[in-house]
PAZAPA-4460 file (N, C-alpha, C; in steps of 0.05 Angstrom, whole numbers, plus 32768, in hexadecimal, padded with zeros to 4 digits):
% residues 104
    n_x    n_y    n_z   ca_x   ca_y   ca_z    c_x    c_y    c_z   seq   type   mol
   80C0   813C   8089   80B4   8150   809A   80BA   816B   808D     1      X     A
   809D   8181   808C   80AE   8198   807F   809D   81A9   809C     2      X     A
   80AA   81C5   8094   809D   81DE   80A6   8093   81EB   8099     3      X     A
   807F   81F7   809C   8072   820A   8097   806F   8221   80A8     4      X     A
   8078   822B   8095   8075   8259   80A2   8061   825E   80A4     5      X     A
   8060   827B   80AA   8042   8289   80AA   8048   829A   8094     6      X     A
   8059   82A2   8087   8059   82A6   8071   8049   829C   8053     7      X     A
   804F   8278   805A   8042   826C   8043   805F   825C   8034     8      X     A
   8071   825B   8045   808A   824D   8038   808A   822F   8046     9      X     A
   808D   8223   8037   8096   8205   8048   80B3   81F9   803D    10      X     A
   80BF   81ED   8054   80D2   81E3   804A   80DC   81CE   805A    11      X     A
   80EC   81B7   8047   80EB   81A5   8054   80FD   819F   806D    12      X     A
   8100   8198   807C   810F   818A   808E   8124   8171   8095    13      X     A
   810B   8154   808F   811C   8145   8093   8105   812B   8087    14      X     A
   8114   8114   808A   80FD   80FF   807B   80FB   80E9   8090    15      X     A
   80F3   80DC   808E   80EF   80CB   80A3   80F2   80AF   809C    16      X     A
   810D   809B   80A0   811A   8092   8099   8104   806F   80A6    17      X     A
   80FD   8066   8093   80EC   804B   8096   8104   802F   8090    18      X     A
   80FF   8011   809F   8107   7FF8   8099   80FB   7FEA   8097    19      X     A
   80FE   7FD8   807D   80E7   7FC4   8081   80FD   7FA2   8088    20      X     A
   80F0   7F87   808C   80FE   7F78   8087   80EE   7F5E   807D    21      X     A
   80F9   7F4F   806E   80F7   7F3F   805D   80E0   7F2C   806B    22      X     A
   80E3   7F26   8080   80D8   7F1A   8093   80D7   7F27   80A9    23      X     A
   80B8   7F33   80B2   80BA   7F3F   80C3   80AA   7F2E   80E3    24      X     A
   80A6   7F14   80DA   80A2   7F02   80F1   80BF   7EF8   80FD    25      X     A
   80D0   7EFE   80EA   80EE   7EEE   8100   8101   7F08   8113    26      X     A
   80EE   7F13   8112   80F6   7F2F   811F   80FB   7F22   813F    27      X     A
   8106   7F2D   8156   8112   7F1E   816F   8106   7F34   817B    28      X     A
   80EC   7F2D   8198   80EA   7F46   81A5   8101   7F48   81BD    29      X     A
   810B   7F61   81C0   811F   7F6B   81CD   810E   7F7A   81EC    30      X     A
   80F3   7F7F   81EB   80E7   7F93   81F9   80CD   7F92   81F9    31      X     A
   80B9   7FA2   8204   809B   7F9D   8203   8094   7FAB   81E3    32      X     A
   80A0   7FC3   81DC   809D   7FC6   81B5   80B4   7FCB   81B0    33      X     A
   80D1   7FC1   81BC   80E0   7FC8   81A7   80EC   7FA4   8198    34      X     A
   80F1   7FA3   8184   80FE   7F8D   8173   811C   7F89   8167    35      X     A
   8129   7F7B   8162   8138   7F7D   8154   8142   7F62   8143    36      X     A
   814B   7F6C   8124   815B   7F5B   8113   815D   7F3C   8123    37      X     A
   8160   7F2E   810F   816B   7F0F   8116   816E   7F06   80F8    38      X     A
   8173   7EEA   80FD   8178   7EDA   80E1   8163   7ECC   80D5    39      X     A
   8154   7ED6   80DF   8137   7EC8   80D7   812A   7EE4   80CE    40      X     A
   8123   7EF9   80DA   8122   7F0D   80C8   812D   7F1A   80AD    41      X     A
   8148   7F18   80AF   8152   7F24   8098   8162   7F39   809C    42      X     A
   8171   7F4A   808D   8177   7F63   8093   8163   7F73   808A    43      X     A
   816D   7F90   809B   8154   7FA9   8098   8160   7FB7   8079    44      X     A
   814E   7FBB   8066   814B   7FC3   8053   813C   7FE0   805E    45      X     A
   814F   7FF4   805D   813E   800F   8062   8141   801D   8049    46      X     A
   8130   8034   8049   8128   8045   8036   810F   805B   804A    47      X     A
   8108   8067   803D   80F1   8077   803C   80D6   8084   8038    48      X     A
   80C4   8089   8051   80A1   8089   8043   809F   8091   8027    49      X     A
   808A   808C   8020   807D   8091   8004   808D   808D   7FF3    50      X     A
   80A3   8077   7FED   80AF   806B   7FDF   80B7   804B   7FD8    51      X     A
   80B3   803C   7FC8   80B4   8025   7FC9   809F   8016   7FC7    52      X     A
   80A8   8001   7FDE   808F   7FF3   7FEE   808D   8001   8009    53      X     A
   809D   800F   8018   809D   8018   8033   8081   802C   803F    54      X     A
   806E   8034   8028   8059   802F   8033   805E   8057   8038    55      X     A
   8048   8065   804E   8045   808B   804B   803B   8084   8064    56      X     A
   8045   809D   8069   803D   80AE   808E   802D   80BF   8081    57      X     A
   8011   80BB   8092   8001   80D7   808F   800C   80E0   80A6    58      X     A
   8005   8104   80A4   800A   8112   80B8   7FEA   811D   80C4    59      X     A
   7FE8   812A   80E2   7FCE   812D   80EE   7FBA   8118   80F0    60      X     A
   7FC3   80FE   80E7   7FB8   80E6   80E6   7FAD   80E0   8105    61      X     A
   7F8E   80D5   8111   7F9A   80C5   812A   7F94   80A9   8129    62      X     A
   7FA5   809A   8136   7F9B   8082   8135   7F89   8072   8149    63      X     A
   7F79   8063   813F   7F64   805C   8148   7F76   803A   8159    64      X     A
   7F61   803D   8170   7F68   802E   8185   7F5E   800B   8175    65      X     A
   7F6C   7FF1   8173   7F58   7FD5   8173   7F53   7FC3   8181    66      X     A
   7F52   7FDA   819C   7F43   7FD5   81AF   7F28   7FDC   81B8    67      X     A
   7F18   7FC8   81BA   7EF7   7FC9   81C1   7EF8   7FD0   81E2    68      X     A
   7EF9   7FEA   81ED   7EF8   7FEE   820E   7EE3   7FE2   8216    69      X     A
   7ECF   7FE9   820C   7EB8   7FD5   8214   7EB9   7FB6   821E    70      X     A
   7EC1   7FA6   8207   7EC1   7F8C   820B   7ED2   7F85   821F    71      X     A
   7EE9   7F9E   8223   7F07   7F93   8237   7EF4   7F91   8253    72      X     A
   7EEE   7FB2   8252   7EDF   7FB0   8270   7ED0   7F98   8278    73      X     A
   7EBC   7F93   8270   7EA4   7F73   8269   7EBE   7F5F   8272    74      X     A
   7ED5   7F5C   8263   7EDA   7F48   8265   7EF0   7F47   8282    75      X     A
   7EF2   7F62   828B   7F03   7F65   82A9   7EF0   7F5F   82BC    76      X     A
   7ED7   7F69   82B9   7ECC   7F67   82CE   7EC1   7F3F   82C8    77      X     A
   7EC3   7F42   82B5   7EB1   7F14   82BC   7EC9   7F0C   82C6    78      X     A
   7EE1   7F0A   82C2   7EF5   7F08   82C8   7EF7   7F0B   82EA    79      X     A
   7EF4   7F20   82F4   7EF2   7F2B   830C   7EE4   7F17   8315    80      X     A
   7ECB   7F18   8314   7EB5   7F07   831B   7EB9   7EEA   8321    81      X     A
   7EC7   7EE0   8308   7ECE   7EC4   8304   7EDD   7EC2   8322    82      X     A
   7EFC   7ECA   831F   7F03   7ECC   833B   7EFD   7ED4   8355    83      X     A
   7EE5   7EE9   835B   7EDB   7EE8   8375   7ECD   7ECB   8378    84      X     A
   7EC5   7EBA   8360   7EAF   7EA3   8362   7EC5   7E8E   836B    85      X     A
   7ED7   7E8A   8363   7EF0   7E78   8362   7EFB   7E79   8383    86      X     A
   7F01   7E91   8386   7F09   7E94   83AA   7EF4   7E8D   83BA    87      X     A
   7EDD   7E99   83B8   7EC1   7E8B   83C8   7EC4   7E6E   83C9    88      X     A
   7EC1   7E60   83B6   7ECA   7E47   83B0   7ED6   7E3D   83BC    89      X     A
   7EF6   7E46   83C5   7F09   7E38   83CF   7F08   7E47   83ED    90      X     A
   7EF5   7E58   83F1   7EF6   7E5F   840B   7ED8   7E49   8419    91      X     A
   7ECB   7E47   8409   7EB7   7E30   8415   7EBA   7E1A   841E    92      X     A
   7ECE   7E0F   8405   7ED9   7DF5   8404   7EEE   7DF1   841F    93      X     A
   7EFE   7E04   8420   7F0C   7DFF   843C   7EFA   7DFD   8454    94      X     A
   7EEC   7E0E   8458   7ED5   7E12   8470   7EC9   7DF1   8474    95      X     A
   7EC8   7DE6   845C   7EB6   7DC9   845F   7ECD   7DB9   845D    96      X     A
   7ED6   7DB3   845D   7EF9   7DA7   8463   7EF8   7DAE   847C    97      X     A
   7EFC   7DC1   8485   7EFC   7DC1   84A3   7EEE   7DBB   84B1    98      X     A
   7ED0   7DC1   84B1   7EBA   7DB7   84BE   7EB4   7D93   84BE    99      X     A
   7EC0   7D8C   84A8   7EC4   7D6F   84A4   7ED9   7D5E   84B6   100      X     A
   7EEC   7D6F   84B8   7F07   7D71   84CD   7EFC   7D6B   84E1   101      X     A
   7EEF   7D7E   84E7   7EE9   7D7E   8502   7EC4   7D71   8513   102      X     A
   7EBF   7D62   8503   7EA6   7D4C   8504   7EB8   7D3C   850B   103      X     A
   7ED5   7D2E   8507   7EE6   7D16   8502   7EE5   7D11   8521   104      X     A
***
């Protein structure tokens, strides 16, 4: 990370300290995104962006969502639907269960 003046000076700050690991499927989730180490992972081999293999941070970057909102909605609402059809269902089905009940 550096700063920049209004002068026209920049200077640096600080770096931003990256881990990779050997195996990064034996990773253990601890949390909804946080992870940690195991023996099936490996140890963390850290180092630093734009060095190595550890790969560069753009900065002002945004990231794009890979989520289709579209298709979610579509698929909340059939969803929805499915279940209002499912309760109807089991609200009919009792009604004639009972009316059957009560022919006896």
């Amino acid at each position: 990370m550096t700063a920049s003046y209004s002068n026209g000076s920049t200077v640096p700050l600080a770096r931003v300290a990256l881990v990779r690991f050997a195996n990064e499927q034996g990773l253990t989730q601890v949390g909804n995104t946080s992870w940690q180490a195991s023996l099936d992972s490996g140890e963390a081999l850290a180092g630093e962006a734009n060095s190595g293999t550890f790969g560069s941070i753009q900065s002002s970057a945004l990231e794009q969502s890979n989520v289709d909102l579209t298709t979610e909605l579509v698929d909340l609402i059939s969803a929805q639907r499915n279940f209002q059809a499912n309760s109807r269902t089991l609200e009919v089905n009792n009604t004639l269960n009972q009316t059957v009940l009560q022919i006896r």
